[in-house]
Gaussian input, Z-matrix of N, CA and C with variables (Angstrom, degrees):
# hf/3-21g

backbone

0 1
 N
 C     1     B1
 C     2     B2     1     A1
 N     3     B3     2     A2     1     D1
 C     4     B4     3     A3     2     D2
 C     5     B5     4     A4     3     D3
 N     6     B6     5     A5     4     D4
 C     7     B7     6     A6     5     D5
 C     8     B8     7     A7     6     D6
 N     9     B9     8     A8     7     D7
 C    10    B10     9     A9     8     D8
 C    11    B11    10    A10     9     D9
 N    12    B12    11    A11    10    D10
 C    13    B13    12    A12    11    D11
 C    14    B14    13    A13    12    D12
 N    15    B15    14    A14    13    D13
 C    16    B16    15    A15    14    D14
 C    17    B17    16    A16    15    D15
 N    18    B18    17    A17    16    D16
 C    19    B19    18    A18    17    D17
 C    20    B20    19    A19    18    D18
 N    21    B21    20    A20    19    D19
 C    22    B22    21    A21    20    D20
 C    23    B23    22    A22    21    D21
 N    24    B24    23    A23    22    D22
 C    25    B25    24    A24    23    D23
 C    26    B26    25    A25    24    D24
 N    27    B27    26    A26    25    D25
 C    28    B28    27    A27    26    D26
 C    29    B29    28    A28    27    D27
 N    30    B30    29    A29    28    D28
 C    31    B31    30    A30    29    D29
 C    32    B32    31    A31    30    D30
 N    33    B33    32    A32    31    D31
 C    34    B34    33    A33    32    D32
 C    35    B35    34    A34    33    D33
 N    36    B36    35    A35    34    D34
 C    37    B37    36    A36    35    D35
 C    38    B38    37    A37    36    D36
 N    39    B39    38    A38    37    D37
 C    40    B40    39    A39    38    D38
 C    41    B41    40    A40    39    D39
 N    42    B42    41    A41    40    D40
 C    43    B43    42    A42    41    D41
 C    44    B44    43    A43    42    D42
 N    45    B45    44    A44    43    D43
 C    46    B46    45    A45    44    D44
 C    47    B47    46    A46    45    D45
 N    48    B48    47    A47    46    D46
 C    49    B49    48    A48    47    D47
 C    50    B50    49    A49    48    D48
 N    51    B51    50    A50    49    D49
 C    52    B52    51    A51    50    D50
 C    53    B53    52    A52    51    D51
 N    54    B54    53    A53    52    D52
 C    55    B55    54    A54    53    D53
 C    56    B56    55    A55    54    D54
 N    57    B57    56    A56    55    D55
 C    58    B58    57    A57    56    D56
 C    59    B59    58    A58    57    D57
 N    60    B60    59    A59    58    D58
 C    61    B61    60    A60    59    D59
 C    62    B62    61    A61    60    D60
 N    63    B63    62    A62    61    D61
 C    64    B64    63    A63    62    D62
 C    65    B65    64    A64    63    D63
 N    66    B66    65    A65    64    D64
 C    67    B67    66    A66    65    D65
 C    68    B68    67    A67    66    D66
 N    69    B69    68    A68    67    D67
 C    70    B70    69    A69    68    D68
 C    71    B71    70    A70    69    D69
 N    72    B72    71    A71    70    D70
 C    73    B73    72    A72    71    D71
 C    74    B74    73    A73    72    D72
 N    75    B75    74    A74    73    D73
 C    76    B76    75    A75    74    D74
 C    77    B77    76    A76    75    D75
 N    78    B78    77    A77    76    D76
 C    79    B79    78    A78    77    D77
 C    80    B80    79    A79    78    D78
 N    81    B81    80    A80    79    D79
 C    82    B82    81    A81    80    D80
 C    83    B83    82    A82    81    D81
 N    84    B84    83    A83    82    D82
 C    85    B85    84    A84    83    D83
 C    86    B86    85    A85    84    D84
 N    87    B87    86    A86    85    D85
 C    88    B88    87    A87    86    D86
 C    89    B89    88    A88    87    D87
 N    90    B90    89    A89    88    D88
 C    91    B91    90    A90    89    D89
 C    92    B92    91    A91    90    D90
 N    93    B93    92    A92    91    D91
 C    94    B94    93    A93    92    D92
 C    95    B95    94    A94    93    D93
 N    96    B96    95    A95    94    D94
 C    97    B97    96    A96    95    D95
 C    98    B98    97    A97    96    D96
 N    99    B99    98    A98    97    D97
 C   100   B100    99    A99    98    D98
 C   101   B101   100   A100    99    D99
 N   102   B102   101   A101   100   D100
 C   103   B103   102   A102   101   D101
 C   104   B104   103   A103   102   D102
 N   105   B105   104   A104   103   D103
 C   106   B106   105   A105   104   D104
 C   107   B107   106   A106   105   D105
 N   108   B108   107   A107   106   D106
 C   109   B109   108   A108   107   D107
 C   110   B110   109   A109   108   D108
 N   111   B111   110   A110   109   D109
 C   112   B112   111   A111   110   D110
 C   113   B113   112   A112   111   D111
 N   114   B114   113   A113   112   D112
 C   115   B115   114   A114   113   D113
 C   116   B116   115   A115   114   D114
 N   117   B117   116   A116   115   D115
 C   118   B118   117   A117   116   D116
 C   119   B119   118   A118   117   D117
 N   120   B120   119   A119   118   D118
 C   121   B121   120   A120   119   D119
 C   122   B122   121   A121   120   D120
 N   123   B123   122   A122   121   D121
 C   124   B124   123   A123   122   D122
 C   125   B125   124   A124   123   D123
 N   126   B126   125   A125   124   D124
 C   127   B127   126   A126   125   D125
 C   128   B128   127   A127   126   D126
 N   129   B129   128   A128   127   D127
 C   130   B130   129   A129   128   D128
 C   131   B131   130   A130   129   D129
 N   132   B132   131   A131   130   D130
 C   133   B133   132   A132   131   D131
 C   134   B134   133   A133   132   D132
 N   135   B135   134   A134   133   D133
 C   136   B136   135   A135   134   D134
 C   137   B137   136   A136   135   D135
 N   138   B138   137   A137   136   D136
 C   139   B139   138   A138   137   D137
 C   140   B140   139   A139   138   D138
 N   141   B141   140   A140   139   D139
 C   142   B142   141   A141   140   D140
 C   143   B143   142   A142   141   D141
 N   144   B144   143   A143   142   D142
 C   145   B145   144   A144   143   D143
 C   146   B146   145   A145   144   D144
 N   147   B147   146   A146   145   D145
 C   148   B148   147   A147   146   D146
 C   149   B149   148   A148   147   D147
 N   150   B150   149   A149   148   D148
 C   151   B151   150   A150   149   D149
 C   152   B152   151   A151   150   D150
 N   153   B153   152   A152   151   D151
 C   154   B154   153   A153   152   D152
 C   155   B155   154   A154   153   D153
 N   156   B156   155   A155   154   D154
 C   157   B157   156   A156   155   D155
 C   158   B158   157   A157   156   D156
 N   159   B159   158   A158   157   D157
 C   160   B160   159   A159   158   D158
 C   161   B161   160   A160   159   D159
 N   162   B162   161   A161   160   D160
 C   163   B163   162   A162   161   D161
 C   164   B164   163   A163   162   D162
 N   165   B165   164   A164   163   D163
 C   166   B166   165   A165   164   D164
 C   167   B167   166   A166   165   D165
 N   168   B168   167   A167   166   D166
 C   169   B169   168   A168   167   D167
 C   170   B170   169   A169   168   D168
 N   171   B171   170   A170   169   D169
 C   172   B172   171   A171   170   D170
 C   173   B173   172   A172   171   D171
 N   174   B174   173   A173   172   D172
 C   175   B175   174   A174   173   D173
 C   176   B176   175   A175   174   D174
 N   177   B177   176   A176   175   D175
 C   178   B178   177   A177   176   D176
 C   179   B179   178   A178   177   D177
 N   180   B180   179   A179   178   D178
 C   181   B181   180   A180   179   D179
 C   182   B182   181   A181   180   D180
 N   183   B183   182   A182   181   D181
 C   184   B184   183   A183   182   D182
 C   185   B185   184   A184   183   D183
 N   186   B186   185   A185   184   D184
 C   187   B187   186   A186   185   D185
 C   188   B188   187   A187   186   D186
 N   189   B189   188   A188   187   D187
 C   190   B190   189   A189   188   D188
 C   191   B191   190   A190   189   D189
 N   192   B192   191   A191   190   D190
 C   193   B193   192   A192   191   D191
 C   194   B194   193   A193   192   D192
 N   195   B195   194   A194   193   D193
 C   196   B196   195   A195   194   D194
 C   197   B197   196   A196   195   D195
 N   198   B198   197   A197   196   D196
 C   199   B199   198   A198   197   D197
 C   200   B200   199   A199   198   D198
 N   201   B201   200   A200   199   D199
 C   202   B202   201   A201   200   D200
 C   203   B203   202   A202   201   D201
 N   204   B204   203   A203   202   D202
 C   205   B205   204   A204   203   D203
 C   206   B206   205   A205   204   D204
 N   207   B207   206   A206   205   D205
 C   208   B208   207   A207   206   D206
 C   209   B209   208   A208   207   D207
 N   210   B210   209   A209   208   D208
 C   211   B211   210   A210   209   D209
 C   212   B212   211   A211   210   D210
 N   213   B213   212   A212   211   D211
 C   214   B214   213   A213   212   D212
 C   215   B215   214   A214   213   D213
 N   216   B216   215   A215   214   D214
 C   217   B217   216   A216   215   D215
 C   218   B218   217   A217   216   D216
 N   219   B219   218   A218   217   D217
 C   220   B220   219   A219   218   D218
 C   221   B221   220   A220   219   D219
 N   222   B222   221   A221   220   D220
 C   223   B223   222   A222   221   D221
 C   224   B224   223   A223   222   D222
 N   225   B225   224   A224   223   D223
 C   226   B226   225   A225   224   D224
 C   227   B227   226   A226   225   D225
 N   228   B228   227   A227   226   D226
 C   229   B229   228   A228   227   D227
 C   230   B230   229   A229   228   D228
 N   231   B231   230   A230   229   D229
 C   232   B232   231   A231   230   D230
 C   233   B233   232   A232   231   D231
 N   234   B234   233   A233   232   D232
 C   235   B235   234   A234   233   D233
 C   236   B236   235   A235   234   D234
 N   237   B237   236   A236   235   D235
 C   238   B238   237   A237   236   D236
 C   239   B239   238   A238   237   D237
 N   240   B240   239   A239   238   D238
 C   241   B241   240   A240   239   D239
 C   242   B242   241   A241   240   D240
 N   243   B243   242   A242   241   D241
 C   244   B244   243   A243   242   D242
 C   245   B245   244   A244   243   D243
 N   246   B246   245   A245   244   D244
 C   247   B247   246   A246   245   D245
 C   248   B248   247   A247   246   D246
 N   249   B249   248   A248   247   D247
 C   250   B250   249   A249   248   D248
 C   251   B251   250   A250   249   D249
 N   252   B252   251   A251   250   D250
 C   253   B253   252   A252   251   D251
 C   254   B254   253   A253   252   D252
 N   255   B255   254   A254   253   D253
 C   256   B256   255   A255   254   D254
 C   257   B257   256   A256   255   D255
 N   258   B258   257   A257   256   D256
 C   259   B259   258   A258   257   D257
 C   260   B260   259   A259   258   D258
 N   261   B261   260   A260   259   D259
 C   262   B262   261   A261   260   D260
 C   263   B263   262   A262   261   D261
 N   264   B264   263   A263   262   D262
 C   265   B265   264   A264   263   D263
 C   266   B266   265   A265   264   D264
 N   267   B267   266   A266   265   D265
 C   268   B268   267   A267   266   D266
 C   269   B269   268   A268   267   D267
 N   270   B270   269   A269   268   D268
 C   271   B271   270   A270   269   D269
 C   272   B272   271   A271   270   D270
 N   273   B273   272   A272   271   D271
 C   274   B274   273   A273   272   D272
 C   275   B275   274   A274   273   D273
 N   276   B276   275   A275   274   D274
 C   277   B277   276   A276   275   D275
 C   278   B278   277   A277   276   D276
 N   279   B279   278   A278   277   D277
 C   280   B280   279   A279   278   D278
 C   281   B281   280   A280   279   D279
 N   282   B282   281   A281   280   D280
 C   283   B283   282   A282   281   D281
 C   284   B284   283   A283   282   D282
 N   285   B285   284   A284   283   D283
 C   286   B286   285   A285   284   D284
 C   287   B287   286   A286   285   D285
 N   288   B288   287   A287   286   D286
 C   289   B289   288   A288   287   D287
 C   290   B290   289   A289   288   D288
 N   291   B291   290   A290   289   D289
 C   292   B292   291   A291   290   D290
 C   293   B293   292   A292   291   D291
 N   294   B294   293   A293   292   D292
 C   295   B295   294   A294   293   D293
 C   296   B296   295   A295   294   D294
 N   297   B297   296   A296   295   D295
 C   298   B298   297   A297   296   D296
 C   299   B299   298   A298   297   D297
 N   300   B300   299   A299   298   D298
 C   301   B301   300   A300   299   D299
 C   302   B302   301   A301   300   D300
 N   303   B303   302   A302   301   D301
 C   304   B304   303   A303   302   D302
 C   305   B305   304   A304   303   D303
 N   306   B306   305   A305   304   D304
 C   307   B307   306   A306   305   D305
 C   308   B308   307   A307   306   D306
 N   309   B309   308   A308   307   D307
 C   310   B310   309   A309   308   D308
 C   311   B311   310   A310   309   D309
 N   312   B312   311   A311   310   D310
 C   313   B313   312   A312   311   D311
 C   314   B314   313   A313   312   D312
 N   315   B315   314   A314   313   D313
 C   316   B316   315   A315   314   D314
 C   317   B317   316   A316   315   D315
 N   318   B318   317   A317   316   D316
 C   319   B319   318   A318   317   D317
 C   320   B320   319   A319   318   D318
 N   321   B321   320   A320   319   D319
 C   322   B322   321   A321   320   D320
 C   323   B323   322   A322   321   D321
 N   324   B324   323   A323   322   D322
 C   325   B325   324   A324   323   D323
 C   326   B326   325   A325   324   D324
 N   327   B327   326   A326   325   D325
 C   328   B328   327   A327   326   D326
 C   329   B329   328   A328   327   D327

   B1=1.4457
   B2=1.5172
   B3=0.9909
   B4=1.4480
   B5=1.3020
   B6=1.4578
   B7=1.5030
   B8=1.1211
   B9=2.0963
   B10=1.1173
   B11=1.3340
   B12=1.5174
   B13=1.1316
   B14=1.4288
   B15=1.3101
   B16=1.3208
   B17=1.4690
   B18=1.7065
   B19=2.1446
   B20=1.5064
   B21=1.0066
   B22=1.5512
   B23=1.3063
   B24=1.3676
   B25=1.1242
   B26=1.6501
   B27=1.9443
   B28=1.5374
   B29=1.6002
   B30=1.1735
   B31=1.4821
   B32=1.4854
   B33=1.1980
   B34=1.7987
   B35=1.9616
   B36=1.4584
   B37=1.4155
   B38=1.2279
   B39=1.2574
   B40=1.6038
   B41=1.5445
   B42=0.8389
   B43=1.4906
   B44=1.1854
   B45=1.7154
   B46=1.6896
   B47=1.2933
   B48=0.8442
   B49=1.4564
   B50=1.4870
   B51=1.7706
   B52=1.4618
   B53=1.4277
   B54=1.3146
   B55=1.5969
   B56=1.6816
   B57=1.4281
   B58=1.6678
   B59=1.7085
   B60=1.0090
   B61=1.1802
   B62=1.1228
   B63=2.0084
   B64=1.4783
   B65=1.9214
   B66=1.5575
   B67=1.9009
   B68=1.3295
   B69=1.7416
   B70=1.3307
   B71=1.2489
   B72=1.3995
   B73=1.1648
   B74=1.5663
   B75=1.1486
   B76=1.2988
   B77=1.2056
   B78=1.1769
   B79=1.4853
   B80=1.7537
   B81=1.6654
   B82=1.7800
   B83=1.3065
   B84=1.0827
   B85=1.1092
   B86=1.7253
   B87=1.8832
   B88=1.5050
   B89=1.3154
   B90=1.1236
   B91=1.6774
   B92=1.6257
   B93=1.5654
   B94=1.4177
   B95=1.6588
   B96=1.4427
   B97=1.5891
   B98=1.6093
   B99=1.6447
   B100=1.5930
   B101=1.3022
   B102=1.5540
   B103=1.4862
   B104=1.6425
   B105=1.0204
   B106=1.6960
   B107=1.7465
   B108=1.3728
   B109=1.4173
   B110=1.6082
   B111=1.1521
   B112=2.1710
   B113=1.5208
   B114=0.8909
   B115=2.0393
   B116=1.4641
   B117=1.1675
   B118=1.0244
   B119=1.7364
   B120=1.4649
   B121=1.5107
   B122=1.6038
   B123=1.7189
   B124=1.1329
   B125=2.1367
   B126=1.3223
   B127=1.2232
   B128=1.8480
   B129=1.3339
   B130=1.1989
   B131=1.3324
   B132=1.0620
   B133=1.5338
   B134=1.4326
   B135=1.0186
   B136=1.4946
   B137=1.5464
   B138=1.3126
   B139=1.3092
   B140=1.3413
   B141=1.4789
   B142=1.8209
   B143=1.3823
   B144=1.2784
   B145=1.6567
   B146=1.2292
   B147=1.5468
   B148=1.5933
   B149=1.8565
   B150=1.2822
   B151=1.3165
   B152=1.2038
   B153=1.8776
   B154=1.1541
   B155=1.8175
   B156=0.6529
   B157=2.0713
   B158=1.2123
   B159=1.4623
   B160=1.1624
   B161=1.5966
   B162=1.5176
   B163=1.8698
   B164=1.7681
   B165=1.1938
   B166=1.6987
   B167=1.2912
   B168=1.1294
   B169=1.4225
   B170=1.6345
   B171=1.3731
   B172=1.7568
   B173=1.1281
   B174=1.0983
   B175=1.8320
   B176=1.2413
   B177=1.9935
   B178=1.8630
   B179=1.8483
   B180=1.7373
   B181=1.8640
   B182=1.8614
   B183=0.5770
   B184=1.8417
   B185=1.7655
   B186=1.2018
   B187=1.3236
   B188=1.4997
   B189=1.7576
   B190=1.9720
   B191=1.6478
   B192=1.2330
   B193=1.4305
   B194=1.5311
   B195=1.3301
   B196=1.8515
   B197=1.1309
   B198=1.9120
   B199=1.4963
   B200=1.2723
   B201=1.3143
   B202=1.1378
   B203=1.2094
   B204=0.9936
   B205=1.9534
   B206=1.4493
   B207=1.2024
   B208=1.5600
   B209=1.5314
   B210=0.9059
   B211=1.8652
   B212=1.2936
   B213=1.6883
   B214=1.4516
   B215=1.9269
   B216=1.2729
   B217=1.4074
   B218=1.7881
   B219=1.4101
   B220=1.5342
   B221=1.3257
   B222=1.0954
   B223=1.5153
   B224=1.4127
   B225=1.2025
   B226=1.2825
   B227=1.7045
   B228=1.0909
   B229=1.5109
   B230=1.3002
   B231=1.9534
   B232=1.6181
   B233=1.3905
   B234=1.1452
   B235=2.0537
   B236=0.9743
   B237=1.4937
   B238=1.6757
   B239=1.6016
   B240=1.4067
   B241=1.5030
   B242=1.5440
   B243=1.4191
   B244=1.8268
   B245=1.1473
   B246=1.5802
   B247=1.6875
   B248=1.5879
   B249=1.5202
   B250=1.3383
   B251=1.8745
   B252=1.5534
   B253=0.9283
   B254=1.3388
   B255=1.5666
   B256=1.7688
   B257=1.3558
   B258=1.6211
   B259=2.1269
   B260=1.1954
   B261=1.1149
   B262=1.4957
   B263=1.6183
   B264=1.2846
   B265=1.7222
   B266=1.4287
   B267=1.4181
   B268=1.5863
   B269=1.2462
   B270=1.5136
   B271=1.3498
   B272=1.4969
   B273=0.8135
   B274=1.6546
   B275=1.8020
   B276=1.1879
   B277=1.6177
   B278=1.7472
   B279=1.2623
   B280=1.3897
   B281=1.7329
   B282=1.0030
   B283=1.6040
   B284=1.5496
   B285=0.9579
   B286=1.8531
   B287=1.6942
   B288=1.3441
   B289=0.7827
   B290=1.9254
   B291=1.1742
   B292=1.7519
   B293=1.4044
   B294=1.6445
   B295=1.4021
   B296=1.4706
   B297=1.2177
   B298=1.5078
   B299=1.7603
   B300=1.6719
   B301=1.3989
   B302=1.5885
   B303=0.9732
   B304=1.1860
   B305=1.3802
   B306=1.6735
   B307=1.5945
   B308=1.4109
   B309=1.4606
   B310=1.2530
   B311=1.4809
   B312=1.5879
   B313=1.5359
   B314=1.3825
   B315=1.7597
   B316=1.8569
   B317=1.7004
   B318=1.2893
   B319=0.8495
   B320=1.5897
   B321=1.1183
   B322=1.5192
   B323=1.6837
   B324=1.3495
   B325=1.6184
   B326=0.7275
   B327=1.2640
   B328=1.8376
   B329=1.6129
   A1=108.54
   A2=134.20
   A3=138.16
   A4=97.88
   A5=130.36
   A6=136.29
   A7=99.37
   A8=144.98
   A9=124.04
   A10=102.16
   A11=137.29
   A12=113.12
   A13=112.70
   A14=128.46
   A15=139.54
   A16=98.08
   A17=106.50
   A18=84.42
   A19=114.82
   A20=128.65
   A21=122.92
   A22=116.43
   A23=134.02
   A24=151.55
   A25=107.89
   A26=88.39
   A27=93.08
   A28=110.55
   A29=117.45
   A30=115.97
   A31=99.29
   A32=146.80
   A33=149.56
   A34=90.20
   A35=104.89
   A36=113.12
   A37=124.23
   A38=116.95
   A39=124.43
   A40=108.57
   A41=131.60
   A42=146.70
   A43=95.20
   A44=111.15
   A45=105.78
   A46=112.41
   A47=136.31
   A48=137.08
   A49=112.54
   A50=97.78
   A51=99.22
   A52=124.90
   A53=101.99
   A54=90.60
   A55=129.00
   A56=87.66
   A57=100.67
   A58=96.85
   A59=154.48
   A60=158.40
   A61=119.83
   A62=107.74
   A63=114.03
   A64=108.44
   A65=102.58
   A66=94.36
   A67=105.40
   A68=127.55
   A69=126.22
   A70=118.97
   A71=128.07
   A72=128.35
   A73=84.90
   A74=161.03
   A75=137.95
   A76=112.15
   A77=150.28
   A78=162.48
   A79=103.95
   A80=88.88
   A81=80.94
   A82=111.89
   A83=135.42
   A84=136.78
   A85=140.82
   A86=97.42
   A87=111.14
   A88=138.64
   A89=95.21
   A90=118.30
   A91=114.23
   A92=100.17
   A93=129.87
   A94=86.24
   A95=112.55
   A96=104.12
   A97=102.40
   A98=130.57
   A99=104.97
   A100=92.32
   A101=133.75
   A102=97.93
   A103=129.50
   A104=123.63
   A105=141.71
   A106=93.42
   A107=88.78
   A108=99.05
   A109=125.25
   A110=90.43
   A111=102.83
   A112=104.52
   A113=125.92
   A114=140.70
   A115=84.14
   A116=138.09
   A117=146.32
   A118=149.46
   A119=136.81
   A120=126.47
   A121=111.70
   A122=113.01
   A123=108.54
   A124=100.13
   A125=135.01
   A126=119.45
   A127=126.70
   A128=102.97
   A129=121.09
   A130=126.71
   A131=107.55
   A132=122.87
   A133=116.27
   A134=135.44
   A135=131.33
   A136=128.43
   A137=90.31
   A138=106.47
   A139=123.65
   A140=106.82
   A141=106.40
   A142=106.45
   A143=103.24
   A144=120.84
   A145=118.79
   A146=115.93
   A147=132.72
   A148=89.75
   A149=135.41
   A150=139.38
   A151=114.92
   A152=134.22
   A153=116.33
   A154=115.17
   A155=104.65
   A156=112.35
   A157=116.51
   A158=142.04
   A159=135.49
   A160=95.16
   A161=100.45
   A162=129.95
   A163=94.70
   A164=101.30
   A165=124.12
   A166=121.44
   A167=155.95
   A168=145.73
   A169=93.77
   A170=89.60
   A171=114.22
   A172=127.52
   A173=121.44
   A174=139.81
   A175=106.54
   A176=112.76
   A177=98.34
   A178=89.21
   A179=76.93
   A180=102.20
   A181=114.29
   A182=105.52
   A183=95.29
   A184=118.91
   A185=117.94
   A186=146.18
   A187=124.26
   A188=91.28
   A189=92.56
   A190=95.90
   A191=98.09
   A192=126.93
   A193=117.69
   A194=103.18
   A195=97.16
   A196=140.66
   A197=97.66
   A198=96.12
   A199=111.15
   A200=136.97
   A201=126.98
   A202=141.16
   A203=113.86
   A204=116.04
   A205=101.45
   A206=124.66
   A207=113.21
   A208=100.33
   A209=111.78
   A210=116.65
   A211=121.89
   A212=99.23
   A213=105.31
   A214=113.07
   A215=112.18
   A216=97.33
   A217=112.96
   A218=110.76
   A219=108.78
   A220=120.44
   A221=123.77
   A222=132.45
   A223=108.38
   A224=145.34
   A225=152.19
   A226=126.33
   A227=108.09
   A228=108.36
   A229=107.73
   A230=112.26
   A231=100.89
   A232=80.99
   A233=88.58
   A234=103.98
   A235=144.10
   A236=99.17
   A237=113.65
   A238=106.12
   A239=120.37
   A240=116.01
   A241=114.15
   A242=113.99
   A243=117.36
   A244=86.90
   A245=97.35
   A246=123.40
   A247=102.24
   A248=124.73
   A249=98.43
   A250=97.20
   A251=104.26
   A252=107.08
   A253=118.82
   A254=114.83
   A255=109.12
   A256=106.47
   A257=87.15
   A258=101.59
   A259=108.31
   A260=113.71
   A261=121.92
   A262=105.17
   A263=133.21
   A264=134.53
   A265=98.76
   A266=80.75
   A267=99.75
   A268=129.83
   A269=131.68
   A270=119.85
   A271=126.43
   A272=127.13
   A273=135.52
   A274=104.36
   A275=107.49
   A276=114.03
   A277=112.07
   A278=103.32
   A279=107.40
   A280=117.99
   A281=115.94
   A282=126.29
   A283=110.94
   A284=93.19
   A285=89.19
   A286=110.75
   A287=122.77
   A288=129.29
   A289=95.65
   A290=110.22
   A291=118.05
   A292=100.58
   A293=120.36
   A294=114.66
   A295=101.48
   A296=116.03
   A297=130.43
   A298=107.94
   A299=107.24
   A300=99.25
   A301=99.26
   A302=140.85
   A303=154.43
   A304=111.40
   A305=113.61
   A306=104.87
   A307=107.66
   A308=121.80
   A309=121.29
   A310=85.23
   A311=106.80
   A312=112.13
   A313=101.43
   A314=93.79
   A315=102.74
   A316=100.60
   A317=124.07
   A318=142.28
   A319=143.11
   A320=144.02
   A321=109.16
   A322=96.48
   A323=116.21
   A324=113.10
   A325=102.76
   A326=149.78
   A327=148.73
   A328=104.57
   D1=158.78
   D2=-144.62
   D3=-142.55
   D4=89.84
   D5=-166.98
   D6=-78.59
   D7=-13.92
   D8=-165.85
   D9=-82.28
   D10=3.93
   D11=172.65
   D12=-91.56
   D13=-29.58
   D14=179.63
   D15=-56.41
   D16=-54.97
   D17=179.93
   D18=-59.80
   D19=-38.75
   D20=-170.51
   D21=-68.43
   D22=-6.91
   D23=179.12
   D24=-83.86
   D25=-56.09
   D26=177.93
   D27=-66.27
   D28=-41.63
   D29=-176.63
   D30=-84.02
   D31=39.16
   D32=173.59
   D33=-115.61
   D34=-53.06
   D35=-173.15
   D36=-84.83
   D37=-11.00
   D38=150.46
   D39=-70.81
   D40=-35.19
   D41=-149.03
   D42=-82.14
   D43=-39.15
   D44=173.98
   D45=-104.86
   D46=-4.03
   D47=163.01
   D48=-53.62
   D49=-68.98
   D50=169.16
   D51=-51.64
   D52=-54.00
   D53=161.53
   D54=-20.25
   D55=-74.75
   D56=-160.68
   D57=-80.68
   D58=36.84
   D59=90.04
   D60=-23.97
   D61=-82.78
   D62=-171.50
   D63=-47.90
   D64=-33.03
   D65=-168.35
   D66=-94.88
   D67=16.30
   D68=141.89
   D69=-78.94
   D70=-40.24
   D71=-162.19
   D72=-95.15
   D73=15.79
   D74=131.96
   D75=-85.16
   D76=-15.82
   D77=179.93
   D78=-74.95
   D79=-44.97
   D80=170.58
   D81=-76.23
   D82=-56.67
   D83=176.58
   D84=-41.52
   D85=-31.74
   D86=146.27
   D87=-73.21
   D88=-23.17
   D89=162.06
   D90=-53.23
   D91=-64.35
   D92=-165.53
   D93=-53.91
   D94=-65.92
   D95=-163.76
   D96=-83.65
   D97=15.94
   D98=165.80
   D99=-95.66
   D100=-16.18
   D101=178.47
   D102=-89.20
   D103=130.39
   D104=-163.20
   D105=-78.68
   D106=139.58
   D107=171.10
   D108=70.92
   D109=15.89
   D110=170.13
   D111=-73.16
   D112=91.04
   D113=149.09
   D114=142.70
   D115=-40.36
   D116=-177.29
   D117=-12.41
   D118=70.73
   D119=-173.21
   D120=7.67
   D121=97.85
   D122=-176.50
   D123=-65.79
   D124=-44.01
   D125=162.90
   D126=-11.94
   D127=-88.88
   D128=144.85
   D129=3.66
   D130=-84.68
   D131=164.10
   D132=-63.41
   D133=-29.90
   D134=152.18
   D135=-29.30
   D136=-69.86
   D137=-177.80
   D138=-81.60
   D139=-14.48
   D140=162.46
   D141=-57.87
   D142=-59.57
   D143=-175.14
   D144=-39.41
   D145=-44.56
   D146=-167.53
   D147=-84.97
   D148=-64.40
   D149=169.06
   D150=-37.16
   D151=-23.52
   D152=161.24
   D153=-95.67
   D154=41.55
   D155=-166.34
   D156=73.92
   D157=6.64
   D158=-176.41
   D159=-82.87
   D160=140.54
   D161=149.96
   D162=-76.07
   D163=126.48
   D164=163.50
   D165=-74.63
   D166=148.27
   D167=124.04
   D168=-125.58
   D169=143.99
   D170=157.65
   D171=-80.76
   D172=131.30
   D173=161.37
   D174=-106.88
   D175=98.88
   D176=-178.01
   D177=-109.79
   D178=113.40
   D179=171.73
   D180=-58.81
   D181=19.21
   D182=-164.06
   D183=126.17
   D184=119.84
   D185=-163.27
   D186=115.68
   D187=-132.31
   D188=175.40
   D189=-106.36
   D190=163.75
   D191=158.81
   D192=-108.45
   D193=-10.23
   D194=140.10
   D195=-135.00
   D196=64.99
   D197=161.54
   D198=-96.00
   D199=-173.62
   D200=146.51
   D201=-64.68
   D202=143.02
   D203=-161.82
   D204=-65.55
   D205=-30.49
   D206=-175.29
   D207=-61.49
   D208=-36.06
   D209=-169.92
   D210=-96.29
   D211=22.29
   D212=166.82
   D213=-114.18
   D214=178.10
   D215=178.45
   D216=-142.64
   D217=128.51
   D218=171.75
   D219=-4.56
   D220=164.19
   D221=141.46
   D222=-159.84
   D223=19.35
   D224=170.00
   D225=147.88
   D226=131.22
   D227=178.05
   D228=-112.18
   D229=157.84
   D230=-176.16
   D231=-147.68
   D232=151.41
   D233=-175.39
   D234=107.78
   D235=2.18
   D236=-167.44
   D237=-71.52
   D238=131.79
   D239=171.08
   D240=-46.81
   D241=150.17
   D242=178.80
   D243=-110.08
   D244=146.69
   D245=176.28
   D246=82.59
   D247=1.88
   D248=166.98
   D249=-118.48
   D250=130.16
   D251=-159.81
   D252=-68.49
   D253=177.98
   D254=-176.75
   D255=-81.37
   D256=121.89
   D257=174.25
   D258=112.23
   D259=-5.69
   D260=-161.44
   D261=-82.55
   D262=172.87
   D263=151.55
   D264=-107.81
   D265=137.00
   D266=171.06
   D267=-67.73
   D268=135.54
   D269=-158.74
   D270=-51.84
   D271=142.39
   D272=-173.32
   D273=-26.01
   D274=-47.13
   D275=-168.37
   D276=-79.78
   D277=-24.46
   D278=170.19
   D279=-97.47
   D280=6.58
   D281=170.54
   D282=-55.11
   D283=136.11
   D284=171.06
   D285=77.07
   D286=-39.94
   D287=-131.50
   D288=-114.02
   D289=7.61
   D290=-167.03
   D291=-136.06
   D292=120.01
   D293=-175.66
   D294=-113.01
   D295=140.61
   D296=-175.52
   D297=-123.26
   D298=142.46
   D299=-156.04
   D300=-122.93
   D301=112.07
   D302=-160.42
   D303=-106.41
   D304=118.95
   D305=-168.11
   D306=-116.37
   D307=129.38
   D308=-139.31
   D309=-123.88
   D310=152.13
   D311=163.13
   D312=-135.48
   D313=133.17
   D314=-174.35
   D315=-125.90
   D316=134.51
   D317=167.37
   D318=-102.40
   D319=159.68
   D320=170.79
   D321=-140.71
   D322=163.01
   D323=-166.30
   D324=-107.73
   D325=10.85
   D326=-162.03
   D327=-82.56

C-alpha cells in the first residue's frame, strides 16, 4: 500500500481547513470592524444612523428600558445596507426607507 497518497490527501485537507479558518476569522473580524457603534453611546449612535437615512428600532438586550439612551451602550447592529460604505448616507432612494436595529444594553448602578 503506498501511504504517499494518503499523506497528500491528509496534508490537501489540512491545507483547507487551515485555509478556511484563517478566511473565517478574517470575515469575523471584518464584520467585527464594519459594525459602528459596538461598546458604543447607544444615543450617539442613534442619531448617526437616523442622520444617514436609516429608520431605528431598538433591541434592549438586558437592563432597563427606562434609562436614558445616552447611558446605555451598543452591542450590535443588524441591517446596515452593503456597499454603502461606513459613515456614509444612504442613497437618496433608500432614505427613510431601510430600518436598522440596534441592540442596546442599559444598566443602572444604584
Amino acid at each position: 500500500m503506498n501511504n504517499t497518497i494518503g499523506r497528500g490527501r491528509t496534508f490537501i485537507i489540512g491545507s483547507v481547513v487551515a485555509g478556511a479558518l484563517t478566511l473565517s476569522g478574517i470575515g469575523m473580524a471584518a464584520t467585527a470592524a464594519a459594525t459602528p457603534g459596538g461598546g458604543s453611546n447607544a444615543q450617539d449612535t442613534v442619531s448617526r444612523l437616523t442622520s444617514q437615512g436609516y429608520n431605528v428600532a431598538l433591541n434592549h438586550n438586558g437592563g432597563w428600558s427606562d434609562v436614558p439612551l445616552s447611558e446605555c451602550v451598543v452591542n450590535g447592529i443588524h441591517g446596515l445596507v452593503s456597499g454603502v460604505p461606513q459613515g456614509q448616507p444612504l442613497p437618496p432612494e433608500q432614505q427613510g426607507a431601510q430600518t436598522v436595529y440596534v441592540d442596546v444594553g442599559c444598566s443602572t448602578t444604584e
